[in-house]
C-alpha positions as CSV (number, residue, x, y, z in Angstrom):
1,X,0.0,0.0,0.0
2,X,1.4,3.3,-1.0
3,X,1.4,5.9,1.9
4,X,2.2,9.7,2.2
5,X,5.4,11.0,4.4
6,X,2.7,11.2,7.2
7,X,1.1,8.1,6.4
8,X,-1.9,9.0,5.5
9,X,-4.2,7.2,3.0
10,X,-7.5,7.5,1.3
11,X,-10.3,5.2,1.3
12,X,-13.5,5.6,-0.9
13,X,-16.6,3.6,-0.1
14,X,-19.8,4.1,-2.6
15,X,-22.8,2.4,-1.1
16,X,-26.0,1.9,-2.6
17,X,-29.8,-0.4,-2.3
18,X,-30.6,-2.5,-5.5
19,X,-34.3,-3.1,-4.6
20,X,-34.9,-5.9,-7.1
21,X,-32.0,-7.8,-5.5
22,X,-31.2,-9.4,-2.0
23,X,-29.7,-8.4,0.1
24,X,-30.1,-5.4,-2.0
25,X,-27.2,-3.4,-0.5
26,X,-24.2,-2.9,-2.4
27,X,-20.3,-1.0,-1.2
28,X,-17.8,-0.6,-4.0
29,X,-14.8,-0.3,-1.8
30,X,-11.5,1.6,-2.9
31,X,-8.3,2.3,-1.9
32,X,-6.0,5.3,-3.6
33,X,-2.4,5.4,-4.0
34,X,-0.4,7.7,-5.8
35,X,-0.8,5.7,-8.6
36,X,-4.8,5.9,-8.5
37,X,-7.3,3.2,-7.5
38,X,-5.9,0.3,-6.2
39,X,-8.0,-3.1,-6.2
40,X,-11.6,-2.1,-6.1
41,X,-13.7,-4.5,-4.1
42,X,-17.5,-5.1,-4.0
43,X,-19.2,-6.3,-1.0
44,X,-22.8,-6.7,-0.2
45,X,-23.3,-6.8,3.9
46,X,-22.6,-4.2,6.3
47,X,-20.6,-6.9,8.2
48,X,-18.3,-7.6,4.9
49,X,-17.9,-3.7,4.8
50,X,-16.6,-2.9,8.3
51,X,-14.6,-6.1,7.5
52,X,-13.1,-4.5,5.0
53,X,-12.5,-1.2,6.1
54,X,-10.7,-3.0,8.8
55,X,-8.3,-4.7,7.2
56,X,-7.9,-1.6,5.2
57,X,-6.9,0.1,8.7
58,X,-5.2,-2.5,10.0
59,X,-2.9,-2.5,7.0
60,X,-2.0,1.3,6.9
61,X,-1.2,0.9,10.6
62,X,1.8,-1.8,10.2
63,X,2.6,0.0,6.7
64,X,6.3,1.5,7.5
65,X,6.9,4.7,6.3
């Protein structure tokens, strides 16, 4: 994962309903770099989500500078 001098990073999450299909809810999920978007992922539970964003957390905190 590329990080800034200060580590910061950027995390988008687009989240929508799809009435006509279950569960319904959908979260496009997607990390930026310097590069641009990095590995866009697609999730349909809240629980998959905050999974996500987790290990999206989790990763900038052991990334070394």
């Amino acid at each position: 994962m590329d990080t800034v001098g200060d580590r910061a990073a950027t995390l988008i999450l687009r989240a929508w309903v799809e009435p006509t299909a279950a569960p319904g809810l959908r979260v496009r999920i997607i990390p930026l770099t310097d590069a641009g978007p990095d590995n866009p992922l697609v999730v349909s539970t809240v629980d998959e989500a905050c999974a996500a964003v987790r290990g999206w957390l989790d990763g900038l905190t052991r990334t070394v500078g």
